[in-house]
N, C-alpha and C positions, 0 to 999 in steps of 0.2 A: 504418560509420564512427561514427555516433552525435555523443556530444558532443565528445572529443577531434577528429574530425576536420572539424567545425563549427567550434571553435578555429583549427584551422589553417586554414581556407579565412577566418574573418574575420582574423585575422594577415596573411595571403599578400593579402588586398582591399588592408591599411593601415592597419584597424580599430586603435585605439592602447590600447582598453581595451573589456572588456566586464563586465558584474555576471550571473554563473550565480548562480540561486536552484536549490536541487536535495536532496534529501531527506539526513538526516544521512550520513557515509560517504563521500560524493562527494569530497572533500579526498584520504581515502588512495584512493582511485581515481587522481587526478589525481597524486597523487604517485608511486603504481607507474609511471608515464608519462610521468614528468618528460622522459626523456634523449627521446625521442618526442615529445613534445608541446614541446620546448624554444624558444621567442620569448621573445627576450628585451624584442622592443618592444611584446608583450603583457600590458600590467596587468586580471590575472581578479581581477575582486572575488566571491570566493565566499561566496555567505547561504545558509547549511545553514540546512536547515528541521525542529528533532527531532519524532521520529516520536513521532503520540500515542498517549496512553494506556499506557506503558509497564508499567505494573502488569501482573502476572499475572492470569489471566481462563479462565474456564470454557469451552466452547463455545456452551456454555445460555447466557452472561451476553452482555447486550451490548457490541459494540465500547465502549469511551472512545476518544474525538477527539478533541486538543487544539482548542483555538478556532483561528477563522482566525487566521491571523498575515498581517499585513502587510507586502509584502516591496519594492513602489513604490508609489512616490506622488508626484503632480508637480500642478500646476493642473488638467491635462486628465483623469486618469485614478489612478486606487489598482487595484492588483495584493494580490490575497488567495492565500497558500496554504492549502489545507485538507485535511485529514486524509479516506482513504477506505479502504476495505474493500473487497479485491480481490474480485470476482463468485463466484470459485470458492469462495473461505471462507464466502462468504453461504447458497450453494448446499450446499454441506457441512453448515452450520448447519443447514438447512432440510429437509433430507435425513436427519439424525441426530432432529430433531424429529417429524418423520413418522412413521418408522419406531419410533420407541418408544411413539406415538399408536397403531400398528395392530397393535402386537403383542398374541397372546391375552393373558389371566388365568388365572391356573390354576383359574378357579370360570370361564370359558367352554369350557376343555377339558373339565373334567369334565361340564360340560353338555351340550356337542358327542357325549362318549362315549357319555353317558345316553339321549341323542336315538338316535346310530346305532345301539345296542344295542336299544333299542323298535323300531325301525324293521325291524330284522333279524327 
């Protein structure tokens, strides 16, 4: 059900308004789903949050992160959203780093051959 039907369960509570913060996109989500998700005595205040660093990027380079952004804040408490780097990209990164670290040279093959060739 996820957030669409979090919606409908606070609607159907009585809930008269709620503020989704939720990464850019979320809006045409929400609009695919309008005739679905339809309360009309629900006011969604949606705060898209756009995705950082949108620049194009190497694998080699590091992420860019926009800065936190601020999405509440009242006397008791501030809400930060922050930009992150899904695990498996990190891993990927780190993975392609490695691997071009342990690869030969072609001056240790030919020393590898020179070694096996004496050796024989």
């Amino acid at each position: 059900m996820g957030l669409p039907g979090a919606l409908l369960t606070v609607s159907d509570a009585g809930k008269t308004a709620v503020k989704v913060v939720a990464p850019a996109g979320l809006r045409e989500l929400l609009a695919a789903g309008a005739a679905f998700l339809h309360r009309p005595a629900l006011a969604v205040d949606l705060c898209e949050i756009p995705a950082g660093g949108g620049a194009a990027r190497s694998s080699a380079q590091k992420p860019q992160h926009a800065p936190p952004t601020q999405v509440v804040a009242d006397r008791n408490l501030e809400i930060f959203a922050v930009s992150i780097e899904h695990a498996s990209a990190a891993h990927e990164s780190a993975a392609k780093r490695a691997k071009t670290a342990a690869a030969p040279t072609t001056s240790n093959n030919a020393a590898a051959a020179a070694a096996a060739a004496a050796a024989a």
